[in-house]
DOVO-161989 format. One record per residue: residue in one letter; x, y, z of N, C-alpha, C in turn. Coordinates in steps of 0.05 Angstrom, whole numbers, padded with zeros to 5 digits, always signed. Example, Ala and Ser with C-alpha at 12.3 -4.5 7.8 and 13.67 -1.06 7.14 Angstrom:
2
a+00264-00114+00156+00246-00090+00156+00264-00066+00156
s+00257-00045+00142+00273-00021+00143+00258+00001+00157
REM end
This chain:
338
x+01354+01363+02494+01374+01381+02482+01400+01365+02477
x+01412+01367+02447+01446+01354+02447+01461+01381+02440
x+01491+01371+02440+01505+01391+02440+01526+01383+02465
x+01551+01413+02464+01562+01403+02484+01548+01409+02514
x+01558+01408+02538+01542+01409+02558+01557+01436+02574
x+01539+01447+02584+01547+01474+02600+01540+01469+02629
x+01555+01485+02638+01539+01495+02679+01540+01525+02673
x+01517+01537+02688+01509+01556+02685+01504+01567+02716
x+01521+01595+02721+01520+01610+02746+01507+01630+02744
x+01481+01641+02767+01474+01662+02764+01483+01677+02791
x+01473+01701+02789+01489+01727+02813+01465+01738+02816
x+01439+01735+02834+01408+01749+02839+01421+01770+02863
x+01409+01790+02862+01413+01814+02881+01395+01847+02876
x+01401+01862+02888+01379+01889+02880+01390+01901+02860
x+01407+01890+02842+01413+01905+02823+01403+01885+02798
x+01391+01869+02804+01385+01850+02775+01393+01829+02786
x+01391+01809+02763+01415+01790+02755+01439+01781+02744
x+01459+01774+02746+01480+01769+02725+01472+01730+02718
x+01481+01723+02699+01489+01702+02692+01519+01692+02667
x+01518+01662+02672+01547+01659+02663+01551+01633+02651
x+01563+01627+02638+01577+01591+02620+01588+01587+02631
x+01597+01557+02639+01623+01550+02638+01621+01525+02625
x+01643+01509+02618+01648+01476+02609+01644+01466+02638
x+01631+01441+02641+01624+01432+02668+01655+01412+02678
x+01681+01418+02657+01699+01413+02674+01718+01416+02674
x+01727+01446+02687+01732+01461+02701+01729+01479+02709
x+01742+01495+02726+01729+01520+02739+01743+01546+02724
x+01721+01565+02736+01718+01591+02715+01750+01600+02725
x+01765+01606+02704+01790+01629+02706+01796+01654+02696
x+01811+01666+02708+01817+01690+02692+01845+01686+02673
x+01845+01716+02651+01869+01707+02642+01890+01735+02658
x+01915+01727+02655+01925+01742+02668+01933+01775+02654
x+01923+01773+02625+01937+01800+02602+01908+01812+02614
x+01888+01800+02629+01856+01813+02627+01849+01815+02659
x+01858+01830+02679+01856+01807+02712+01832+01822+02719
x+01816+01842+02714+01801+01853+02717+01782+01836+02717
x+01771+01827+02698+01747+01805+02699+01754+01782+02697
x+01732+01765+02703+01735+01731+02690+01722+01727+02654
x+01744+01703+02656+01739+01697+02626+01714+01677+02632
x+01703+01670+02623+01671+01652+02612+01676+01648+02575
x+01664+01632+02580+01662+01620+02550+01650+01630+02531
x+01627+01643+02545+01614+01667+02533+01614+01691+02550
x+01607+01718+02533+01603+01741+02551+01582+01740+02570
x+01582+01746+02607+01562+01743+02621+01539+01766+02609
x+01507+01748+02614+01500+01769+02604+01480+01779+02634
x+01470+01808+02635+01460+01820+02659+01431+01827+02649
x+01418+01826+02671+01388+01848+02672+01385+01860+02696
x+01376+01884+02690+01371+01898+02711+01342+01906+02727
x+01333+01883+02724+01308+01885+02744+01309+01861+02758
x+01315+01877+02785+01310+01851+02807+01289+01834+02807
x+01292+01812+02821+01277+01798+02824+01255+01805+02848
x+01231+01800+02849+01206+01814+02861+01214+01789+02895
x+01202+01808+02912+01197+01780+02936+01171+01780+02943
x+01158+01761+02951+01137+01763+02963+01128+01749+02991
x+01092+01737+02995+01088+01727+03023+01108+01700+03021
x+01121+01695+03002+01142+01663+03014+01158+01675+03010
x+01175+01704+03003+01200+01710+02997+01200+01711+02970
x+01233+01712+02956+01235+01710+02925+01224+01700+02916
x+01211+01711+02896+01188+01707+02878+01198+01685+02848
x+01194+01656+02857+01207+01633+02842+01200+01643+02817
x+01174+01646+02810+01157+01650+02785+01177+01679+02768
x+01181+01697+02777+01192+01728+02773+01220+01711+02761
x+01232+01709+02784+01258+01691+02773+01260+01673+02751
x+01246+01665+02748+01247+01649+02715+01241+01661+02699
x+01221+01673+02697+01211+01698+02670+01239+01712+02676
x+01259+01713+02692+01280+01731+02684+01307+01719+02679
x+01303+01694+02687+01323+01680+02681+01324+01659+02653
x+01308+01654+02639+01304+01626+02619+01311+01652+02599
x+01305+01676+02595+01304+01688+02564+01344+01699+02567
x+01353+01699+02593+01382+01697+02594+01397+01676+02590
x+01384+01649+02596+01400+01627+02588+01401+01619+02560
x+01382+01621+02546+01376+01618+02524+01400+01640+02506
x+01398+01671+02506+01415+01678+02502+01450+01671+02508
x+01451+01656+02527+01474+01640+02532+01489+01629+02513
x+01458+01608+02517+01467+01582+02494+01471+01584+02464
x+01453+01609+02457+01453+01618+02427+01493+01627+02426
x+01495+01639+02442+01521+01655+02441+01541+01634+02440
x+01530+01613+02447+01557+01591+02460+01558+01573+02433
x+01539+01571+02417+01534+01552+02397+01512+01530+02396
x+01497+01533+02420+01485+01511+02430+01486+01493+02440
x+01485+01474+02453+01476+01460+02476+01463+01457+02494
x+01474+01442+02522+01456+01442+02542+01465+01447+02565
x+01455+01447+02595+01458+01458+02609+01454+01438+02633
x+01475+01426+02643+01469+01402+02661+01460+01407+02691
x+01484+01430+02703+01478+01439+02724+01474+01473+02735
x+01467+01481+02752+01461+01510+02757+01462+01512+02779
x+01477+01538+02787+01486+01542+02819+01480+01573+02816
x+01457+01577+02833+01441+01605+02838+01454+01616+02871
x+01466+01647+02863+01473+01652+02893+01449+01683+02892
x+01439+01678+02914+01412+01701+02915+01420+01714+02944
x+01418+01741+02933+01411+01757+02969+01392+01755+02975
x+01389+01749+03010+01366+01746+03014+01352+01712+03019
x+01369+01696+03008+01363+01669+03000+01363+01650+03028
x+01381+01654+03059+01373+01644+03076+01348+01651+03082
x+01340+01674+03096+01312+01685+03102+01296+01686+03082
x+01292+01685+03057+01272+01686+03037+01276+01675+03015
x+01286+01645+03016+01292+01620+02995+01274+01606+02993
x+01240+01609+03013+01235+01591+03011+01212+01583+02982
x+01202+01603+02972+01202+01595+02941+01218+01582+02924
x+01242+01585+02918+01261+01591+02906+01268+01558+02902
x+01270+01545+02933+01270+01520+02946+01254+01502+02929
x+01229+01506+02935+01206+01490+02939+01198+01491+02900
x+01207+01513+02882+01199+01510+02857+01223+01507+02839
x+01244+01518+02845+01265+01519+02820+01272+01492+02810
x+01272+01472+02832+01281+01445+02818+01266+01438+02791
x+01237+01432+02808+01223+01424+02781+01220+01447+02749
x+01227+01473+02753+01228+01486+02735+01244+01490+02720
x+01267+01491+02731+01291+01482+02728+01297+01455+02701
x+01283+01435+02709+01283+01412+02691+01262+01409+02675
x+01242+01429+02681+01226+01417+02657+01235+01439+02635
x+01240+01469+02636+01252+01489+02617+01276+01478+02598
x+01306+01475+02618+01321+01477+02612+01337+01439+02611
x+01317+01418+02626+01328+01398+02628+01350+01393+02644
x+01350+01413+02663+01370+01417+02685+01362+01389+02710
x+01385+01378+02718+01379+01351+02734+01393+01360+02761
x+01409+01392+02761+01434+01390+02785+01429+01416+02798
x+01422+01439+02818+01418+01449+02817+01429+01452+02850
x+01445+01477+02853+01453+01486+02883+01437+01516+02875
x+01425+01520+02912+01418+01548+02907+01435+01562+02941
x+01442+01580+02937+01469+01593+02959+01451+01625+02965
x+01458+01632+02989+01460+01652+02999+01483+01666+02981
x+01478+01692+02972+01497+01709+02961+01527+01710+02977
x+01519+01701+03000+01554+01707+03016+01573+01681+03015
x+01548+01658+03001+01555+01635+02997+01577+01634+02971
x+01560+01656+02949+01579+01648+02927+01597+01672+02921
x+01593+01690+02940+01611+01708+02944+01642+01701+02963
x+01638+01673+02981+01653+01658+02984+01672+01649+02967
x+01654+01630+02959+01671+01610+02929+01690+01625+02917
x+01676+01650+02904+01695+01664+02882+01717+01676+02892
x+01718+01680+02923+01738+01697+02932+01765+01681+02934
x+01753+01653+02954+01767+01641+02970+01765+01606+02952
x+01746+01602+02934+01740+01571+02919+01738+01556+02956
x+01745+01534+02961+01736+01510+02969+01762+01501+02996
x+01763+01530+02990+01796+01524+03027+01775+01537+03047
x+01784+01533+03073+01777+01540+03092+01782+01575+03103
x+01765+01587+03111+01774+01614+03116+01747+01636+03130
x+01752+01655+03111+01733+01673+03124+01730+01689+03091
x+01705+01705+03091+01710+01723+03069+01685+01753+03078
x+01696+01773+03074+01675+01800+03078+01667+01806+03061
x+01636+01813+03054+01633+01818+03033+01620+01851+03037
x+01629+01861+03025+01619+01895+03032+01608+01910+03007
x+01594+01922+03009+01585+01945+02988+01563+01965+03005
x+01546+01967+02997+01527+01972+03016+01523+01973+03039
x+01516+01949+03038+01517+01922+03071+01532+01913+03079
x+01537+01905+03093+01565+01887+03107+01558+01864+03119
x+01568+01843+03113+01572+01811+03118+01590+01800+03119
x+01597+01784+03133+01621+01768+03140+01608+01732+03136
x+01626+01718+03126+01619+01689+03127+01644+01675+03129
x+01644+01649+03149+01664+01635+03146+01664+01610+03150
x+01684+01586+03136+01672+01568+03148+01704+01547+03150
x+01701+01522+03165+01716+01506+03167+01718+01480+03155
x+01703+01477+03136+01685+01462+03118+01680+01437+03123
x+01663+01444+03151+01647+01429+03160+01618+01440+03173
x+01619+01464+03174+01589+01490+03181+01609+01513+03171
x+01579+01526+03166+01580+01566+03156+01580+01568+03188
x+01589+01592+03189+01591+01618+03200+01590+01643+03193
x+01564+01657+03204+01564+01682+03195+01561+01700+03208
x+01564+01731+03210+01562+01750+03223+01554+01773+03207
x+01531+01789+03219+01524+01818+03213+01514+01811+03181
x+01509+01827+03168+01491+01826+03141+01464+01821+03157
x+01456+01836+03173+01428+01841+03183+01417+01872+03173
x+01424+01882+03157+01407+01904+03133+01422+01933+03156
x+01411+01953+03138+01422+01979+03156+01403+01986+03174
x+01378+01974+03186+01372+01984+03209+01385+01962+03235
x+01388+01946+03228+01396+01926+03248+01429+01921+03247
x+01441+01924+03232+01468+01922+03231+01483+01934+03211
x+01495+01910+03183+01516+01914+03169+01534+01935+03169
x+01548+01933+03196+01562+01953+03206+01594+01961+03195
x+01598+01980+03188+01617+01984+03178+01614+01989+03142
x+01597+01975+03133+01584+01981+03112+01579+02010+03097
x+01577+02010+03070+01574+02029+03057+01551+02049+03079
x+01532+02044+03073+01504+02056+03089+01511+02067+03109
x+01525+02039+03126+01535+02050+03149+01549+02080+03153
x+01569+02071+03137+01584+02103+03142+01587+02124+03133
x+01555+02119+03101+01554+02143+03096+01535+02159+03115
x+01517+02142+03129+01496+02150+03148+01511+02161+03171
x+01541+02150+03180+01551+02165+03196+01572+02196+03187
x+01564+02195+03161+01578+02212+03157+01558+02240+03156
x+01529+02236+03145+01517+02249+03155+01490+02261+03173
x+01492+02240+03201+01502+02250+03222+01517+02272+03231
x+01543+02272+03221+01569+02286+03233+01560+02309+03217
x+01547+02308+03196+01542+02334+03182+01521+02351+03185
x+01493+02335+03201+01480+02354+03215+01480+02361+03240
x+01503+02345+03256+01514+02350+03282+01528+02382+03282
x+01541+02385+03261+01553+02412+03256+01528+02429+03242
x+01511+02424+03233+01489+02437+03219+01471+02454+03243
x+01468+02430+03261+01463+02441+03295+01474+02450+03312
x+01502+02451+03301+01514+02462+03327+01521+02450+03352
x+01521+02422+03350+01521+02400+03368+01555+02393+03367
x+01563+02381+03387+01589+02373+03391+01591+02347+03367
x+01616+02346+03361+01616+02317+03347+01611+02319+03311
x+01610+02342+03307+01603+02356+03284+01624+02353+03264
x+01621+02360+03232+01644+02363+03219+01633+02388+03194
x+01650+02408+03198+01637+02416+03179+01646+02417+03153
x+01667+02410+03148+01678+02390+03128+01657+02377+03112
x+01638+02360+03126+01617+02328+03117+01593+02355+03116
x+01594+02373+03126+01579+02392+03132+01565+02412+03092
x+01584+02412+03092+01590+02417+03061+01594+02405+03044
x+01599+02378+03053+01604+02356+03025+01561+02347+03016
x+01556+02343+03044+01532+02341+03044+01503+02358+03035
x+01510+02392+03041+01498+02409+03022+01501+02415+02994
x+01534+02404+02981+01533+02397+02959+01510+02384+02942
x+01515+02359+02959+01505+02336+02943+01479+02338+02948
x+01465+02346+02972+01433+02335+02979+01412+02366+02979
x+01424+02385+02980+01426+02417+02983+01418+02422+03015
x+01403+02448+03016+01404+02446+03050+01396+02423+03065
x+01405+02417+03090+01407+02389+03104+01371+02390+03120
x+01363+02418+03129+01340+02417+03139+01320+02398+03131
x+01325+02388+03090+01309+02383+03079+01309+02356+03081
x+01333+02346+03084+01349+02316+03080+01331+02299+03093
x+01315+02296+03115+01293+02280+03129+01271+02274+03101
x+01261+02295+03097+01246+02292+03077+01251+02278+03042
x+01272+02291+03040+01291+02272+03016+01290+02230+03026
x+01303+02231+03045+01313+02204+03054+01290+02178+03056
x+01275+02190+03089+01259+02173+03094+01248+02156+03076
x+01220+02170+03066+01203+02149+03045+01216+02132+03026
x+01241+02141+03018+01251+02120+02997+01258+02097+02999
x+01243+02077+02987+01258+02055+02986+01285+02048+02987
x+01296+02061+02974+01325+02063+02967+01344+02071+02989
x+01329+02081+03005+01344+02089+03029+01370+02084+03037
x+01379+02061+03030+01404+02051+03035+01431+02052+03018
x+01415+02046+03000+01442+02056+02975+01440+02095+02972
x+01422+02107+02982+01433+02132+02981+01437+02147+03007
x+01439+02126+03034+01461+02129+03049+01493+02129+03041
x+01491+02098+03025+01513+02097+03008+01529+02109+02997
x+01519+02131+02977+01531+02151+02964+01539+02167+02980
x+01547+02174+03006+01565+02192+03015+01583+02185+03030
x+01585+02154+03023+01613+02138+03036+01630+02142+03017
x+01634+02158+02991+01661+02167+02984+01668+02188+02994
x+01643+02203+03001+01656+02236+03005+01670+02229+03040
x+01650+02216+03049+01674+02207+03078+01702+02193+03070
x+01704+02189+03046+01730+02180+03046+01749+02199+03035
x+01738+02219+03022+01747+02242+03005+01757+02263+03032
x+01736+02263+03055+01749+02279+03071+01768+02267+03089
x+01766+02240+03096+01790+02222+03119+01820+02244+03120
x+01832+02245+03100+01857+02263+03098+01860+02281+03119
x+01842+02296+03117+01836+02333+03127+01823+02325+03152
x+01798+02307+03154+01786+02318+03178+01780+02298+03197
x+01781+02299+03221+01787+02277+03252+01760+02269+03251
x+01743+02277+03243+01707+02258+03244+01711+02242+03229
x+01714+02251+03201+01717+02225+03176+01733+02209+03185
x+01749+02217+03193+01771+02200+03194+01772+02176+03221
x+01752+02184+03238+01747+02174+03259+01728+02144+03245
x+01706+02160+03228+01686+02147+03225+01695+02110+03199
x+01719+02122+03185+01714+02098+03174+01749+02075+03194
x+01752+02100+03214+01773+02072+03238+01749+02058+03248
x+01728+02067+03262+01700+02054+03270+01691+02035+03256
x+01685+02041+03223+01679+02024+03207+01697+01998+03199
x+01734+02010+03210+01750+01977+03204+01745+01960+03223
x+01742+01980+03243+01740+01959+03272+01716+01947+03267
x+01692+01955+03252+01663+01933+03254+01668+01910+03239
x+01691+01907+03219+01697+01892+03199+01708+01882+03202
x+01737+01878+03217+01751+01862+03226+01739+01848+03251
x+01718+01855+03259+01713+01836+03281+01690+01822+03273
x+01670+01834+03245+01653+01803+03237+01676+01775+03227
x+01696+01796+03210+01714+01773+03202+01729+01762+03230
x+01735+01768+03246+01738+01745+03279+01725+01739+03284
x+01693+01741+03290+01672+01724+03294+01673+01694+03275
x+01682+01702+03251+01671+01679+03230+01695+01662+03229
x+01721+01674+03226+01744+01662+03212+01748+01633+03238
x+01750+01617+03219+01766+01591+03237+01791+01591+03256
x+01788+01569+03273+01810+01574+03292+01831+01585+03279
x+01858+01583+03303+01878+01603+03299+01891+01584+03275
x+01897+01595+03259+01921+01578+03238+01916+01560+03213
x+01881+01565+03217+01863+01546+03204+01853+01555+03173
x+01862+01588+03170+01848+01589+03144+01849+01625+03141
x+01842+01629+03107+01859+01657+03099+01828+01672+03103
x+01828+01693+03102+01810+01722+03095+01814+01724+03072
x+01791+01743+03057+01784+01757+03038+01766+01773+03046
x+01771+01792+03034+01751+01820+03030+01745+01822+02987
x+01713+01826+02988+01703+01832+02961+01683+01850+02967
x+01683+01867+02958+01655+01880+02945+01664+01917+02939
x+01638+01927+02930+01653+01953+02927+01671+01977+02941
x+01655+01962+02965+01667+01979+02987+01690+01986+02992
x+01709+01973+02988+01733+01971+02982+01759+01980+02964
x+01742+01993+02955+01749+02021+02929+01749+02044+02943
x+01735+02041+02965+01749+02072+02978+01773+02073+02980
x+01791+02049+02982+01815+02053+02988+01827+02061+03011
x+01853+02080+03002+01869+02070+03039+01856+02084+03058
x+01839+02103+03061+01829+02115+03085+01812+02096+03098
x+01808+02072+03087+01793+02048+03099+01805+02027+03101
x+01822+02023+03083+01841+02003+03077+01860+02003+03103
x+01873+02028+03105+01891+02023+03124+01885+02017+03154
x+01869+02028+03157+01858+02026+03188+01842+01991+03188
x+01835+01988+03168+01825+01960+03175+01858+01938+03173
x+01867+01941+03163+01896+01934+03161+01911+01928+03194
x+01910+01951+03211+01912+01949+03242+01890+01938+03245
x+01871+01936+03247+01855+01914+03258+01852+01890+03266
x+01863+01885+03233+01861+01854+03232+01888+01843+03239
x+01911+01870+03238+01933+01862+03252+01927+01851+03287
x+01914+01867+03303+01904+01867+03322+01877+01839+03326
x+01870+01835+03321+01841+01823+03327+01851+01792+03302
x+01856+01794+03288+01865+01771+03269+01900+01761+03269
x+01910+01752+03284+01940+01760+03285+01951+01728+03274
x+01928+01710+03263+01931+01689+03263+01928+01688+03230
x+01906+01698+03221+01898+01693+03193+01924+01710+03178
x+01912+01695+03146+01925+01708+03125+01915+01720+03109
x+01908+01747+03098+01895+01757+03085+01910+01754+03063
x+01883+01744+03042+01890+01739+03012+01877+01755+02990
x+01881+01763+02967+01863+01780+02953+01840+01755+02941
x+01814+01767+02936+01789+01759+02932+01801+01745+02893
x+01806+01722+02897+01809+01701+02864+01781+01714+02848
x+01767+01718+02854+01740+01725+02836+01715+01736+02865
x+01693+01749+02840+01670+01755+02846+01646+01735+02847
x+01621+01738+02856+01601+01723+02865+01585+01699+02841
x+01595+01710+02825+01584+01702+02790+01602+01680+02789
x+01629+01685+02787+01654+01667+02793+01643+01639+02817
x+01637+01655+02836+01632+01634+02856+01606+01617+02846
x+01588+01628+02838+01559+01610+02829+01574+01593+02812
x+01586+01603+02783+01605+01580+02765+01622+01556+02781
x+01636+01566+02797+01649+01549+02807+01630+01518+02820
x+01621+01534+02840+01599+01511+02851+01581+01490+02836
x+01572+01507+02818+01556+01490+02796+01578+01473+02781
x+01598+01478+02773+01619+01459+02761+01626+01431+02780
x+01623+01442+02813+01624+01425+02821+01596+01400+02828
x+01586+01418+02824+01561+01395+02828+01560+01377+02805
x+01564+01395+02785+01561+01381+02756+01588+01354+02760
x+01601+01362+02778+01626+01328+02782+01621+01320+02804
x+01602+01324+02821+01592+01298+02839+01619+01309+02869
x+01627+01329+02863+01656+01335+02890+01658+01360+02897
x+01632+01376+02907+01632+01395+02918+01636+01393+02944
x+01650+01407+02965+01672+01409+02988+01652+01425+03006
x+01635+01447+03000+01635+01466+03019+01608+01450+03032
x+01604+01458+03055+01589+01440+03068+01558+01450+03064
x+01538+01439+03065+01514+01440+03064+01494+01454+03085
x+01482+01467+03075+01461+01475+03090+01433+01487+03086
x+01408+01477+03106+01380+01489+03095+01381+01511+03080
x+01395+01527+03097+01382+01558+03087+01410+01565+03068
x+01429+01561+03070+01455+01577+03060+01464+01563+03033
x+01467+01537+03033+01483+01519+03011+01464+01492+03004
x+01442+01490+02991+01425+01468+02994+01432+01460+02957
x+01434+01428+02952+01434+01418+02925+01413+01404+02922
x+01397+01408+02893+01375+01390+02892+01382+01374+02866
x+01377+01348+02864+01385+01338+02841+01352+01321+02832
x+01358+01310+02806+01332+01291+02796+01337+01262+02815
x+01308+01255+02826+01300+01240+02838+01306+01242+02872
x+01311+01274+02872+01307+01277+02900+01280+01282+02899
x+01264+01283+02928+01240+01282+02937+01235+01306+02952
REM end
């Protein structure tokens, strides 16, 4: 392929893919008349069918049938060229990279002629974009909840163990605790709200049924999800909600103390959607980290996970990537590795 040369960032997760351009030298920016999104060279383009996992995890093969007919649209958009390096951040990618690992290099180069290739844990490049290549901590919340930090010399991570095992504080989390609180009052049980009580027969109709709605779905989690606004809608008015997402600052400010570097060593960020609830979560996590973080500096998130894949790959594409390496979390494969 001639032309000029690109790095290319992708964003794998349950909602699809995103992908992205950049010039391999420098890093992705925003403009300031636009702060909402990042500028790219071209418009990112998205699909919305996840990628499949299987008995080795992410399914390498799935991922390219969904990734090559988006690059290609890239490059058409961009004018043409080529594509030197590629920095993939995947959920899922410590525990189930190991396809991903073992095939993207070579596919990678024989498709697209790609020689540079980082593949990251989603909290990896959900890092980058927040915080780029300083030392710190960053939460990433929507759904799930994860915390990562590092001193850039090892990751650190905490919680993002899914909603039966953790991601506490999390969307799931507290819409699941919110209804709880709503069939606690449904029963007549102490601890009740009947507030969440009604937000919940709204939305799901009688609660008797809600077992049956919930369970079998796959989805289970993101439509826990959906009733972490209405817990935020009631925080104002009622001492359960309002209990439930102080509970939820306190789970969040203390993955981000688990992770964040010594005292004095490095800023916080918080990204993801979760965080749109705003102050009924905002504020109480605010005392928290006053309390439990009295050292850090919380900074707003420079960019999103797409941002962070660009970034990284820009850096590989110059030979001076910073953040430190690892099997499962931050691994680079280049031509004539083995």
């Amino acid at each position: 392929m001639t032309g000029p040369a690109w790095v290319l960032g992708v964003d794998s997760g349950g909602s699809g893919l995103r992908a992205a351009l950049a010039p391999p030298d420098g890093t992705p920016r925003r403009d300031p008349a636009h702060s909402k999104g990042p500028v790219h060279s071209v418009e990112p383009v998205r699909s919305t069918d996840p990628v499949r996992t299987g008995s080795r995890g992410i399914d390498a093969g799935h991922f390219m049938e969904r990734l090559l007919p988006m690059a290609r649209t890239l490059l058409e958009r961009a004018g043409g060229g080529r594509i030197t390096a590629v920095a993939v951040g995947a959920a899922g990618m410590a525990a189930l990279g190991e396809d991903l690992r073992a095939e993207l290099p070579s596919a990678l180069r024989e498709t697209l002629g790609v020689r540079r290739l980082a593949l990251a844990a989603d909290a990896v490049t959900a890092y980058a974009g927040a915080l780029g290549e300083r030392p710190g901590a960053v939460v990433a919340a929507g759904t799930g909840m994860i915390a990562i930090g590092t001193d850039l010399t090892a990751w650190r991570r905490a919680d993002g163990w899914g909603h039966l095992l953790g991601d506490c504080g999390g969307g799931a989390w507290i819409g699941r605790a919110g209804l709880e609180a709503a069939m606690r009052a449904h029963d007549g049980r102490r601890g009740g709200s009947p507030v969440l009580l009604a937000r919940a027969e709204r939305m799901f109709g009688p609660l008797a049924g809600l077992p049956g709605q919930l369970y079998p779905r796959a989805d289970r989690p993101a439509v826990l999800a959906s009733f972490a606004p209405e817990v935020a809608r009631c925080a104002a008015d009622d001492a359960v909600a309002c209990g439930i997402l102080r509970d939820a600052a306190r789970h969040i400010a203390e993955a981000a103390a688990a992770v964040c570097p010594a005292a004095g060593a490095g800023e916080v960020a918080f990204t993801g959607g979760l965080f749109k609830l705003g102050e009924p979560l905002l504020a109480p996590l605010r005392e928290e980290l006053a309390g439990q973080l009295p050292y850090a500096r919380t900074v707003p998130a420079v960019g999103d996970p797409l941002d962070g894949a660009l970034r990284i790959a820009v850096e590989i594409a110059r030979g001076g990537l910073r953040l430190p390496l690892d099997a499962r979390m931050l691994s680079v494969h280049q031509e004539g590795d083995s």
